[in-house]
PAVEX-287071 format. One record per residue: residue in one letter; x, y, z of N, C-alpha, C, O, CB in turn. Coordinates in steps of 0.1 Angstrom, whole numbers, plus 5000, padded with zeros to 4 digits. Glycine has a CB too. Example, Ala and Ser with C-alpha at 12.3 -4.5 7.8 and 13.67 -1.06 7.14 Angstrom:
<rs>
   baro    n_u    n_v    n_w   ca_u   ca_v   ca_w    c_u    c_v    c_w    o_u    o_v    o_w   cb_u   cb_v   cb_w
      A   5132   4943   5078   5123   4955   5078   5132   4967   5078   5142   4967   5085   5113   4955   5090
      S   5128   4978   5071   5137   4989   5071   5129   5000   5079   5134   5011   5080   5141   4994   5057
</rs>
This chain:
<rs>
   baro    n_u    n_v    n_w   ca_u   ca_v   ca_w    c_u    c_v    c_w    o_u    o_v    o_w   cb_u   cb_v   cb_w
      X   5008   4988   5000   5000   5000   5000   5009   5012   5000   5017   5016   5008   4990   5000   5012
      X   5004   5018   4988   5014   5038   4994   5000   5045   4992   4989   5045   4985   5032   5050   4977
      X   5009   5056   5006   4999   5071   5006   5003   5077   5008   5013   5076   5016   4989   5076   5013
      X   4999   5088   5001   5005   5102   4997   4994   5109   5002   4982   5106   5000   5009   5105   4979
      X   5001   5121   5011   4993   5129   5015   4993   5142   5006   5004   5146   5002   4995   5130   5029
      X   4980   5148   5003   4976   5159   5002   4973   5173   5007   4970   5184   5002   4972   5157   5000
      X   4974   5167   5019   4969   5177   5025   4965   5173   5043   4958   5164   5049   4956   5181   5014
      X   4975   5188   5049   4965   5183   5069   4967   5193   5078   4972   5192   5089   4972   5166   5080
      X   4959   5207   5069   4955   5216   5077   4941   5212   5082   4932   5207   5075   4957   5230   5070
      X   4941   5216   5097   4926   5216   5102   4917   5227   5099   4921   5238   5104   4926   5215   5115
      X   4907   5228   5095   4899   5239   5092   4894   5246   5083   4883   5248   5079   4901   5245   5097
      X   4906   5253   5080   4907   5260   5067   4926   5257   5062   4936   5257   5069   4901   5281   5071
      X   4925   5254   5047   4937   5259   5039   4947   5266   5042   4942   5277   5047   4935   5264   5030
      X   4961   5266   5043   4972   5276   5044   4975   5283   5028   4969   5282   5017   4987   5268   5051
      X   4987   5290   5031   4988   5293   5013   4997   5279   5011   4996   5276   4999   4997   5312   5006
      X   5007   5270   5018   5009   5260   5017   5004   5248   5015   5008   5240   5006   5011   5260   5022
      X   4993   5246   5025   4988   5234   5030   4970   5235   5026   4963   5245   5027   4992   5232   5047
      X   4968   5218   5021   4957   5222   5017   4948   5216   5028   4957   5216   5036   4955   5219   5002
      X   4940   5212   5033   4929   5205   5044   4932   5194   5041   4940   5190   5032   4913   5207   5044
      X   4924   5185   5051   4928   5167   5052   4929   5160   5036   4918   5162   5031   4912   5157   5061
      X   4932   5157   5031   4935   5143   5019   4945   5138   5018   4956   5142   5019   4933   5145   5007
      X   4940   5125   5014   4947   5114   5015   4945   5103   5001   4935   5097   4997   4942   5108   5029
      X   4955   5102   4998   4955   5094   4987   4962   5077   4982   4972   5074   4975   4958   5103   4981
      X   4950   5070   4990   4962   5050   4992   4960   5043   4980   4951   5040   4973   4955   5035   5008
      X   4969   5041   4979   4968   5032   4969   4974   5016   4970   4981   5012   4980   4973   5038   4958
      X   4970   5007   4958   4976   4992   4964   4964   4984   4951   4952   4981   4949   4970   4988   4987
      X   4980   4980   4941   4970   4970   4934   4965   4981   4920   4957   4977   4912   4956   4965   4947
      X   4971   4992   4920   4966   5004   4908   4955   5007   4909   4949   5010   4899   4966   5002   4893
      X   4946   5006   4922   4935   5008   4925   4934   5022   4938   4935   5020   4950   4930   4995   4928
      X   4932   5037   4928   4934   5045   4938   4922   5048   4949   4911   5051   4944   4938   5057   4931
      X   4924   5048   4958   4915   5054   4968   4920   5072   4973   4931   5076   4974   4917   5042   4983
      X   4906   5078   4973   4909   5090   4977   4905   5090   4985   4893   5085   4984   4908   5099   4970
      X   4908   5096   5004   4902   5095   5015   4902   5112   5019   4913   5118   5018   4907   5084   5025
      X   4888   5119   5024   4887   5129   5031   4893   5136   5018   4905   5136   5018   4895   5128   5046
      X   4888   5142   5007   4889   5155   4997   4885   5167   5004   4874   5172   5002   4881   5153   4984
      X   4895   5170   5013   4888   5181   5021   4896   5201   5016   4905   5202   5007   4893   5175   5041
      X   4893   5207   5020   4893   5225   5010   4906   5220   5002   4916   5214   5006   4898   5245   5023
      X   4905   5223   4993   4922   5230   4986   4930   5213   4981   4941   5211   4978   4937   5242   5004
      X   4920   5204   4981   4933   5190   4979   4929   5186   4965   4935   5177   4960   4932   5173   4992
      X   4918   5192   4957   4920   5188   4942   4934   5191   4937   4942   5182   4932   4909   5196   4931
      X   4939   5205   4937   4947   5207   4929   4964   5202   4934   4974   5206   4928   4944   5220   4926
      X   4964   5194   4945   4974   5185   4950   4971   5172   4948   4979   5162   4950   4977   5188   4964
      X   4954   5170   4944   4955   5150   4937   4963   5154   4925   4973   5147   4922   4935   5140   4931
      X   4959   5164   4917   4960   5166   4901   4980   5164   4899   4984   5159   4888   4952   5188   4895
      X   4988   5167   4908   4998   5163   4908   5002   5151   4907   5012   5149   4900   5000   5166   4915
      X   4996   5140   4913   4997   5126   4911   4988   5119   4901   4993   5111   4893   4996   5121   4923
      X   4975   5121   4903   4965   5113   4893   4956   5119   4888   4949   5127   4895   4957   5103   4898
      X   4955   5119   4872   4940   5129   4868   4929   5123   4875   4928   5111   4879   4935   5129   4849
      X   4918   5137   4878   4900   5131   4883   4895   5116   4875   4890   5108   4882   4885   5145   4876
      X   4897   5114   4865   4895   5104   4861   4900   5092   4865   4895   5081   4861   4896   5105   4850
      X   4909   5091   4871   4915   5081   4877   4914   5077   4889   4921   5067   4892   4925   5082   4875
      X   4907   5084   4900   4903   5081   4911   4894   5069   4907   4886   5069   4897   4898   5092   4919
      X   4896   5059   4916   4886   5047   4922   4870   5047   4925   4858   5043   4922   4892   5044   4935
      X   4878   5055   4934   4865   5057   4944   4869   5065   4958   4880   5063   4964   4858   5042   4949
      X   4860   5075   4964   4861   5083   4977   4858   5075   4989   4853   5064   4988   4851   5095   4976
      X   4863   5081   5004   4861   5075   5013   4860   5084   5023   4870   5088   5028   4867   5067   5013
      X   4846   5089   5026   4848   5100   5037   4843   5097   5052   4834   5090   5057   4839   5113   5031
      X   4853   5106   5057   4854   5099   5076   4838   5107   5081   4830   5101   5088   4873   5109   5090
      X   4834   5120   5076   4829   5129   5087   4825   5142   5073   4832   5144   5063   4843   5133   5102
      X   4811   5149   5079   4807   5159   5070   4813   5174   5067   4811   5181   5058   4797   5161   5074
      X   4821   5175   5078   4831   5186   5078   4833   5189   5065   4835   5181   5056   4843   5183   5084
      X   4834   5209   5064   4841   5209   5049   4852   5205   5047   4854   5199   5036   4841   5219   5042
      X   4860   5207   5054   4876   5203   5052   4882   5194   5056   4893   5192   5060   4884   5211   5056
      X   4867   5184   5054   4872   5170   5050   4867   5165   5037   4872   5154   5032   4868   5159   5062
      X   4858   5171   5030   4848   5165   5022   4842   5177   5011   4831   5174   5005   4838   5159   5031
      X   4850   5189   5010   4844   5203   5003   4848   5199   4986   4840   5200   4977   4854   5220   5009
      X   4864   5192   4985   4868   5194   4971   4860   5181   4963   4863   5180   4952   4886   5192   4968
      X   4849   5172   4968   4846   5164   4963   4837   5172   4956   4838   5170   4944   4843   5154   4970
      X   4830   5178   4959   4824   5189   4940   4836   5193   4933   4837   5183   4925   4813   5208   4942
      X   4846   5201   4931   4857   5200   4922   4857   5189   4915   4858   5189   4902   4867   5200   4928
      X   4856   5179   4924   4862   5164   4918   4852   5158   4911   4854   5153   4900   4868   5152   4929
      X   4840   5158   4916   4828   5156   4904   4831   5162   4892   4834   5156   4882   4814   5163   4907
      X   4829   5175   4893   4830   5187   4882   4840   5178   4875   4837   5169   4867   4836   5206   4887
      X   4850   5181   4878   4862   5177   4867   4862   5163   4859   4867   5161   4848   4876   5177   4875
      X   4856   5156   4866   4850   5142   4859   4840   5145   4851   4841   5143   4839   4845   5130   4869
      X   4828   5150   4856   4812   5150   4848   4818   5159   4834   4815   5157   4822   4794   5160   4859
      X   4826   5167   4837   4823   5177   4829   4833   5179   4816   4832   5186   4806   4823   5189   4836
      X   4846   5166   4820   4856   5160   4810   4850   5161   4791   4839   5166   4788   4857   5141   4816
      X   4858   5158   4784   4852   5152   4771   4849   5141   4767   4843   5137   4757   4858   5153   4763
      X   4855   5133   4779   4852   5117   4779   4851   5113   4795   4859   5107   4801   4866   5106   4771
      X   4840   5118   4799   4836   5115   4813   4838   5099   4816   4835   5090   4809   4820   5119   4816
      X   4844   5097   4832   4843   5083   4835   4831   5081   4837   4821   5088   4836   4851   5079   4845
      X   4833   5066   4843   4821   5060   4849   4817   5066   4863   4825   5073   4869   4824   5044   4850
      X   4804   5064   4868   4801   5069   4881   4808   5067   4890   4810   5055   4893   4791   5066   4884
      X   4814   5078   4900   4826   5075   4910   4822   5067   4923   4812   5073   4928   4832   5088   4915
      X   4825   5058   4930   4817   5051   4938   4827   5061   4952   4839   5064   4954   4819   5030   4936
      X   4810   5064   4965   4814   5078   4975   4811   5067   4981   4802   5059   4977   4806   5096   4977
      X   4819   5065   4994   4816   5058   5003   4815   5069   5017   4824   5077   5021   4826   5045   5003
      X   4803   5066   5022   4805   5080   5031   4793   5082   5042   4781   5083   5038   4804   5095   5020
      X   4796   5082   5056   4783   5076   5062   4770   5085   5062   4772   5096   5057   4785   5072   5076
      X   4760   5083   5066   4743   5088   5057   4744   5103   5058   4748   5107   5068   4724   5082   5067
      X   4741   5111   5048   4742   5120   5048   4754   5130   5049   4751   5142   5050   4735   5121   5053
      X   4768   5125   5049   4776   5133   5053   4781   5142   5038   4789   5151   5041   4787   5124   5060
      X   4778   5141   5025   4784   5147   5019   4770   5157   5008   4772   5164   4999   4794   5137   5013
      X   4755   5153   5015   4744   5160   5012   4755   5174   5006   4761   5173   4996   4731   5163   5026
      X   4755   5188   5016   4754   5195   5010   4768   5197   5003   4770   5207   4997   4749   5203   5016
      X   4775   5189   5003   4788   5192   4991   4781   5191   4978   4785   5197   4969   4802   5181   4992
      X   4770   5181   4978   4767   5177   4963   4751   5186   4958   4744   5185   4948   4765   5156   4964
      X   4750   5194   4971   4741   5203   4966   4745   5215   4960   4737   5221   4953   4732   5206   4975
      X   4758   5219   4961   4760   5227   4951   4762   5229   4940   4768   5240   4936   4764   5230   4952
      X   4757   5217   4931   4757   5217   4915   4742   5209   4917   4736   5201   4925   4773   5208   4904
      X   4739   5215   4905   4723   5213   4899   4721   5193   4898   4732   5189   4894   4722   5223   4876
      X   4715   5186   4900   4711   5176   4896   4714   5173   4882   4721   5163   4882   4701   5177   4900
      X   4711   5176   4872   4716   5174   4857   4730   5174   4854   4735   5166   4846   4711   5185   4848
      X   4738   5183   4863   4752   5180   4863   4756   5166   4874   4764   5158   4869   4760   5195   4868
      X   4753   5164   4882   4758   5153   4894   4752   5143   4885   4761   5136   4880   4752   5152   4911
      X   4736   5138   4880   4732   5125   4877   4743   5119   4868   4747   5124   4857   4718   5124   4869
      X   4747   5109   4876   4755   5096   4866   4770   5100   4869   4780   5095   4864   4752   5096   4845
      X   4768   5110   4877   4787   5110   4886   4787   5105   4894   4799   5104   4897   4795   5123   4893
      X   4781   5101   4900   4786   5091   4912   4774   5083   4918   4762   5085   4917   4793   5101   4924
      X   4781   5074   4927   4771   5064   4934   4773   5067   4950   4784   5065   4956   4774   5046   4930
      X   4764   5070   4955   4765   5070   4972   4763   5056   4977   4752   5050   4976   4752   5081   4980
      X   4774   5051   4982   4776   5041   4993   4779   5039   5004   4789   5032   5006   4780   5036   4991
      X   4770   5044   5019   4765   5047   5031   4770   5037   5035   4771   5026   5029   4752   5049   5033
      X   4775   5040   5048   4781   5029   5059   4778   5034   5070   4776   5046   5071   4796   5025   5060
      X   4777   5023   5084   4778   5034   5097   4785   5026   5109   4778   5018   5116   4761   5041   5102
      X   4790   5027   5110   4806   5022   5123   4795   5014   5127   4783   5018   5124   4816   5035   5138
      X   4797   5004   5134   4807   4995   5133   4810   4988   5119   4821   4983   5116   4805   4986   5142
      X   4798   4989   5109   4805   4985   5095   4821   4980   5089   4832   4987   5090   4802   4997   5089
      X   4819   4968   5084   4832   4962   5077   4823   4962   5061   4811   4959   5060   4839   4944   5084
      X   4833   4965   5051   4832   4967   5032   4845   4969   5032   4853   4974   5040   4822   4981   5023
      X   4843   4963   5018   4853   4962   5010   4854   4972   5000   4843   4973   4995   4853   4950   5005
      X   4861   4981   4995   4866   4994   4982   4876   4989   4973   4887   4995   4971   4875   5010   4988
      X   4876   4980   4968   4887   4977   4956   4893   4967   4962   4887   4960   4969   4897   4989   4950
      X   4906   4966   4962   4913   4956   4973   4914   4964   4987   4924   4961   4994   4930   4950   4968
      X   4907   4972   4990   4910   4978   5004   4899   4970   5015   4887   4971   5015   4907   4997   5004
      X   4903   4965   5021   4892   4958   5034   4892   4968   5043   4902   4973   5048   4898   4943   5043
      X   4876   4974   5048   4876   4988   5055   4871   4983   5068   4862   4974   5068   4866   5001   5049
      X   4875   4988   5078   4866   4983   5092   4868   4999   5098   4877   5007   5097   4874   4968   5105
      X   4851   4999   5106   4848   5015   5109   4846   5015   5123   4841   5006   5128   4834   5021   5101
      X   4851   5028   5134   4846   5028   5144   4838   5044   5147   4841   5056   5144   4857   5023   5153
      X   4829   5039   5151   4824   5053   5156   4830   5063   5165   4825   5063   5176   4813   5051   5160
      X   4841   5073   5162   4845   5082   5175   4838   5097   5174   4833   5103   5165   4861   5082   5175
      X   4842   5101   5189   4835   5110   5191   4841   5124   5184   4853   5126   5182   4832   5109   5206
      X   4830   5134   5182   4835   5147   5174   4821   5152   5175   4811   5146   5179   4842   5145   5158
      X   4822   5165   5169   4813   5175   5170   4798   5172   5163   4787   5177   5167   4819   5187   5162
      X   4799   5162   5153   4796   5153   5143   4799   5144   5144   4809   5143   5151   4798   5154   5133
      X   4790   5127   5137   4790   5116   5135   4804   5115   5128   4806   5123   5118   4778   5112   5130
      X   4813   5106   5132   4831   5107   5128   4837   5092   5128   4841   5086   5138   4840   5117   5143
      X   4837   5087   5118   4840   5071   5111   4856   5071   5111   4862   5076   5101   4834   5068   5092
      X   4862   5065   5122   4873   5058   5126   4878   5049   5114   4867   5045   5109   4871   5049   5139
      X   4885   5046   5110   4890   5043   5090   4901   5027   5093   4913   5029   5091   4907   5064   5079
      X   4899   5020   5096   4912   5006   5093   4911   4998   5082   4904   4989   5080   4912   4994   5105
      X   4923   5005   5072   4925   4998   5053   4934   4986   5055   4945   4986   5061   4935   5010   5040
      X   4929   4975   5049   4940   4966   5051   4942   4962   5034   4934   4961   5026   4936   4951   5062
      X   4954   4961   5034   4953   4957   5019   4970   4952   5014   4981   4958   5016   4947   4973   5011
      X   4969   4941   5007   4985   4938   5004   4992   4930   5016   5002   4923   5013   4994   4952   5002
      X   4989   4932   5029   4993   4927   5038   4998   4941   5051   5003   4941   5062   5005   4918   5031
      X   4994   4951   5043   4996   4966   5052   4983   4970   5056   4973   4966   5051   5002   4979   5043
      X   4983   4978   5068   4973   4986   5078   4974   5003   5079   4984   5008   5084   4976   4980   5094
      X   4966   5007   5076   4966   5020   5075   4953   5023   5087   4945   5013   5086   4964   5025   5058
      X   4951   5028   5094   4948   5031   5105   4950   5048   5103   4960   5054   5102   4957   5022   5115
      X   4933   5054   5104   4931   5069   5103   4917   5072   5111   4906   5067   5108   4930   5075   5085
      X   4919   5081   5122   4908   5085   5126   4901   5093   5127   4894   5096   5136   4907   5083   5131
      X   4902   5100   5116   4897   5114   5112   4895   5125   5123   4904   5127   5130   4885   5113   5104
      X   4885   5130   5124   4888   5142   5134   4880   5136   5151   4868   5133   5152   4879   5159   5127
      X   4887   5135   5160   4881   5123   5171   4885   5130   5185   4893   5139   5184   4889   5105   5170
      X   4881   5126   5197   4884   5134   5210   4888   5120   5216   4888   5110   5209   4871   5143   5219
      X   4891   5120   5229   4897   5106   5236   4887   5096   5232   4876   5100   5229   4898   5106   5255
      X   4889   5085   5230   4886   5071   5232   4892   5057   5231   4902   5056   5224   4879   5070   5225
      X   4887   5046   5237   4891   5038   5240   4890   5029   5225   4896   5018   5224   4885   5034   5252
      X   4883   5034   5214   4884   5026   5204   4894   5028   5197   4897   5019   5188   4874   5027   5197
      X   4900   5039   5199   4916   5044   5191   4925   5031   5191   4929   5025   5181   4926   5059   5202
      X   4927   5028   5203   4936   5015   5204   4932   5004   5197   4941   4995   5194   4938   5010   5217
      X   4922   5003   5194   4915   4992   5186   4915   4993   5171   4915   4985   5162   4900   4991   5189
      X   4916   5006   5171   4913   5009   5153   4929   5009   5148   4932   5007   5136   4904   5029   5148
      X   4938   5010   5157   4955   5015   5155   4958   5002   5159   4969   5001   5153   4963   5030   5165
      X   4956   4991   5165   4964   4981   5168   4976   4974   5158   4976   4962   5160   4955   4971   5172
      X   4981   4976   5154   4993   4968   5152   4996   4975   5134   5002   4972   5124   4988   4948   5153
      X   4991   4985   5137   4990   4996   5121   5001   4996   5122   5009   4997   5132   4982   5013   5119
      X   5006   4995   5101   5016   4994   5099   5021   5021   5101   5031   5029   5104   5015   4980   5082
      X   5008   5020   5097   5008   5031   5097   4996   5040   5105   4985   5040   5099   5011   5033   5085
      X   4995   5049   5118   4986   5055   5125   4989   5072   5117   5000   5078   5117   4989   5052   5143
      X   4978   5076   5111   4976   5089   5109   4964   5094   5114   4953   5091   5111   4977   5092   5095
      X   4969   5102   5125   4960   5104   5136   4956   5118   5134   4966   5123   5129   4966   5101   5151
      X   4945   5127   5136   4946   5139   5139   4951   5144   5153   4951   5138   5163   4935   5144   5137
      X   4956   5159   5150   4966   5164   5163   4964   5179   5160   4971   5186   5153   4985   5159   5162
      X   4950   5185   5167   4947   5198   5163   4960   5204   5171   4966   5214   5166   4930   5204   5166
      X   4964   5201   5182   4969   5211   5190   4983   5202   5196   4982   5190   5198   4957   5218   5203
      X   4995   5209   5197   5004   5202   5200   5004   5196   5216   5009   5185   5220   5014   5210   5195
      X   4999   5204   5222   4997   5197   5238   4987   5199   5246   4988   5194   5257   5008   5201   5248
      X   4976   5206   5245   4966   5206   5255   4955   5214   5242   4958   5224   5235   4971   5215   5272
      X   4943   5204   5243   4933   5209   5235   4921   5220   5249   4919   5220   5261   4924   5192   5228
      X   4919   5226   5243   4910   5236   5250   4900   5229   5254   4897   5218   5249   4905   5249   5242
      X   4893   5236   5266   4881   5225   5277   4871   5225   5267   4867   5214   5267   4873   5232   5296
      X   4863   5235   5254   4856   5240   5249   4858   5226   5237   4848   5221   5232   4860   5256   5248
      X   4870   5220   5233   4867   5203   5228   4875   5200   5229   4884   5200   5222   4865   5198   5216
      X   4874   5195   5241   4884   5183   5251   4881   5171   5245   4889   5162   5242   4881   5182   5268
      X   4866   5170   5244   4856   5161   5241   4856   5155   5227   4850   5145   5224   4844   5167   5244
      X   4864   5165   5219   4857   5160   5206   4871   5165   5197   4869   5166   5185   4838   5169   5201
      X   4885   5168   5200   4893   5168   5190   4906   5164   5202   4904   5163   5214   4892   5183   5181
      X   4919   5163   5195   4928   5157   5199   4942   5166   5201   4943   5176   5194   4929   5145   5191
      X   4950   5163   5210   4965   5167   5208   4972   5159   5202   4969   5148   5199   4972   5168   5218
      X   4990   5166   5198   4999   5157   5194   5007   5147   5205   5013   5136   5203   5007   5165   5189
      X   5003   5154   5215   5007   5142   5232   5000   5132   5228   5005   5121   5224   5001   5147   5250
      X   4988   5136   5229   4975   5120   5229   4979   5110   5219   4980   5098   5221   4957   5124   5225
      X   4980   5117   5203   4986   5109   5193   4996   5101   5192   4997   5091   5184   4988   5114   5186
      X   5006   5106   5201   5017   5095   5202   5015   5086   5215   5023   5078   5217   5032   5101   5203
      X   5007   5088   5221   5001   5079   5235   4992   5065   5226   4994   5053   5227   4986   5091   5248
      X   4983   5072   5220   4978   5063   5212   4984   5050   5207   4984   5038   5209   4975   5068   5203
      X   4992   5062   5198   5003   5050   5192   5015   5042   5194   5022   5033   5188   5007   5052   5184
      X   5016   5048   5206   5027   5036   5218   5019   5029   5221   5021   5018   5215   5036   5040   5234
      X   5008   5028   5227   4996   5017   5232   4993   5008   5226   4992   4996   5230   4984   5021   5234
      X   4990   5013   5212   4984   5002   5200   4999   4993   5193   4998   4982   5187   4975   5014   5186
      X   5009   4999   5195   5020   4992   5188   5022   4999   5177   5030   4992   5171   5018   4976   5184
      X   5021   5009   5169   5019   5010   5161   5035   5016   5151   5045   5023   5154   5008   5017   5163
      X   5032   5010   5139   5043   5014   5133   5054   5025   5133   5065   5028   5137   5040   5014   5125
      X   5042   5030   5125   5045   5043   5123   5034   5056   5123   5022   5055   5121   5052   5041   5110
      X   5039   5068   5127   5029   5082   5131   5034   5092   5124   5046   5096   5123   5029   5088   5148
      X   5019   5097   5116   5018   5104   5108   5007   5118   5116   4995   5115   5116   5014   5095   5095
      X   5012   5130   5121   5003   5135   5128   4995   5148   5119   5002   5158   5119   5009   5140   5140
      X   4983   5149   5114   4974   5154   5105   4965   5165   5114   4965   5163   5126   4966   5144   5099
      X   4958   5176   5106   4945   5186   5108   4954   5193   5118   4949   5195   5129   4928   5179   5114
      X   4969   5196   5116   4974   5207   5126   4965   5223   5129   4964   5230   5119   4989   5210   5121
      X   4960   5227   5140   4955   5243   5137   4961   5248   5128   4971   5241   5129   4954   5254   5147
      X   4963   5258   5117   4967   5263   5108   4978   5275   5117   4974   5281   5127   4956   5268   5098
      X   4989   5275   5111   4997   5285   5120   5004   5275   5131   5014   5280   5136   4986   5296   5128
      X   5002   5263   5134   5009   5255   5146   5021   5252   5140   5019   5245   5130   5003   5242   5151
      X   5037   5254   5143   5046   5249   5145   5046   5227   5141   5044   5217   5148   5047   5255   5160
      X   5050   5230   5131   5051   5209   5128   5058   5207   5136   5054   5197   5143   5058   5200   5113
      X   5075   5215   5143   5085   5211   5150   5081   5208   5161   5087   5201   5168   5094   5219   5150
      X   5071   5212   5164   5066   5217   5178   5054   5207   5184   5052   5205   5196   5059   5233   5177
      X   5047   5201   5173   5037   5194   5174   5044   5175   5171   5041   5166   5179   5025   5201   5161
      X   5052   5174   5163   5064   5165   5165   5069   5163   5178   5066   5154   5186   5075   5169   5158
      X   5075   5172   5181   5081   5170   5197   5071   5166   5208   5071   5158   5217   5087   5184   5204
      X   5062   5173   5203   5051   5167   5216   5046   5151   5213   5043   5144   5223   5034   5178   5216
      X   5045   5148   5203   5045   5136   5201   5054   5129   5204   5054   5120   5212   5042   5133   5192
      X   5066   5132   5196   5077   5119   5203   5078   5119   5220   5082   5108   5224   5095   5123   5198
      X   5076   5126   5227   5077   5125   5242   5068   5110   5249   5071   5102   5259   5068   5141   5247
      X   5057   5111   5239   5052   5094   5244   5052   5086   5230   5045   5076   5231   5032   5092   5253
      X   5055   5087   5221   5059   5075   5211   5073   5074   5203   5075   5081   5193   5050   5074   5200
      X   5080   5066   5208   5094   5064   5201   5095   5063   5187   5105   5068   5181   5100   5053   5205
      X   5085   5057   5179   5087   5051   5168   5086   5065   5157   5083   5076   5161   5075   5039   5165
      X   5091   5059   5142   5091   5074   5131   5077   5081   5135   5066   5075   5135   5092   5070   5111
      X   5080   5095   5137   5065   5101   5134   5070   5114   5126   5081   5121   5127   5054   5105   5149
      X   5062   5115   5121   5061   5130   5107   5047   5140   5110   5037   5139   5117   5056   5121   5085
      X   5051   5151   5102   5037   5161   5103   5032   5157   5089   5039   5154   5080   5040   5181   5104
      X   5016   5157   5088   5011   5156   5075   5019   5167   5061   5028   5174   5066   4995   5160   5077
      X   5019   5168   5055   5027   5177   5046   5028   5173   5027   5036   5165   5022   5044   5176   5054
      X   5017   5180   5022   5015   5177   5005   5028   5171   5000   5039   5176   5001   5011   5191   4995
      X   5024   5159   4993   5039   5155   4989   5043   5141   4996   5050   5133   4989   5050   5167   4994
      X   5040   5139   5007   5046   5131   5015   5040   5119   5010   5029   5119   5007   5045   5134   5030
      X   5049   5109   5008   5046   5095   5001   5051   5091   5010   5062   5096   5014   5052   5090   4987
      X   5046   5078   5019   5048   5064   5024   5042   5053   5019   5030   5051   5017   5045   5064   5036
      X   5057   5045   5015   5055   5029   5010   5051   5022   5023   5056   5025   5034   5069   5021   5003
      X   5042   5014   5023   5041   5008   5037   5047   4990   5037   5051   4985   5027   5023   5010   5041
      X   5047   4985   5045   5057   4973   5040   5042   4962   5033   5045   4951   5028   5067   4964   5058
</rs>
């Protein structure tokens, strides 16, 4: 399995960085996960719109799930449109992304295929197992297995005990890490630090840490350090560009 990240500002875009995406692949079968503000024109670097697979979205958030109209658009509206893109995405999370083009443009771009944690499906050769964690919004915990590798993502989440379950023995944990050491009391509950992310992933065993959805403006050096303090193993800041082979 490789993924190449696109993108893992939290919230809104930098003039750098574009919002969560993620792009795995395994088998020439691309998966695009979380097309969130600003990551079309960082897929378009690696794969034309036509060549996506199929989507996979954690949570309704725009800036996890905004560029997926781009990404329609650029397919429906081609000279040789693909086939309908298969959205996997739980009930209602990408309604109003896809209300902002008319119906005559969306019919025959895509197929909505709803899941809801605890759900296990299959996306191409990706085997998906889902957990429900907590967030502001209904928020789908992501474990890809595929090739013999574990990709382990839990999109935007506050403490839980299912973390260790969804990250166990991941060849790779890309966790969100809004804040490098202490999330504010205001969502303690429902988003994460870079401390907690590497707690996580000493607990679970985990390979390797990849820490994502930094507040915009946060220090990577800074949010790194706070993580290595409780996980020894490689960890990185999300950052467009970044390709990991996984074993």
């Amino acid at each position: 399995m490789k993924v190449t990240v696109l993108g893992g500002s939290g919230a809104w875009p930098t003039a750098r960085q574009a919002c969560s995406g993620y792009l795995a692949q395994s088998d020439g079968f691309r998966l695009l996960i979380d097309p969130g503000y600003a990551t079309l024109p960082r897929l378009l670097e690696h794969a034309a719109a036509s060549a996506v697979d199929a989507v996979l979205v954690s949570h309704r958030h725009a800036d996890h799930c905004a560029d997926l109209s781009p990404l329609l658009r650029a397919r429906a509206m081609s000279d040789d449109p693909p086939g309908a893109l298969a959205v996997h995405t739980l009930p209602g999370a990408v309604d109003a992304v896809l209300a902002l083009d008319p119906s005559r443009m969306r019919d025959g771009s895509f197929v909505l295929r709803e899941f809801t944690p605890p759900d296990r499906f299959s996306i191409g050769p990706f085997e998906i197992s889902s957990w429900l964690l907590p967030h502001h919004v209904p928020n789908a915990g992501l474990r890809l297995t595929a090739g013999g590798s574990v990709l382990a993502y839990t999109g935007d989440t506050g403490p839980s005990p299912g973390i260790a379950d969804l990250a166990r023995g991941a060849d790779l944990l890309l966790a969100e890490a809004t804040y490098p050491h202490v999330v504010p009391a205001h969502s303690a509950a429902y988003l994460s630090s870079a401390v907690q992310a590497g707690q996580h992933a000493a607990r679970a065993g985990t390979g390797r840490l990849v820490l994502t959805h930094l507040w915009p403006g946060t220090d990577p050096v800074v949010a790194r350090e706070a993580a290595t303090g409780a996980f020894a193993g490689p960890t990185e800041v999300a950052r467009p560009g970044l390709v990991i082979d996984l074993p």
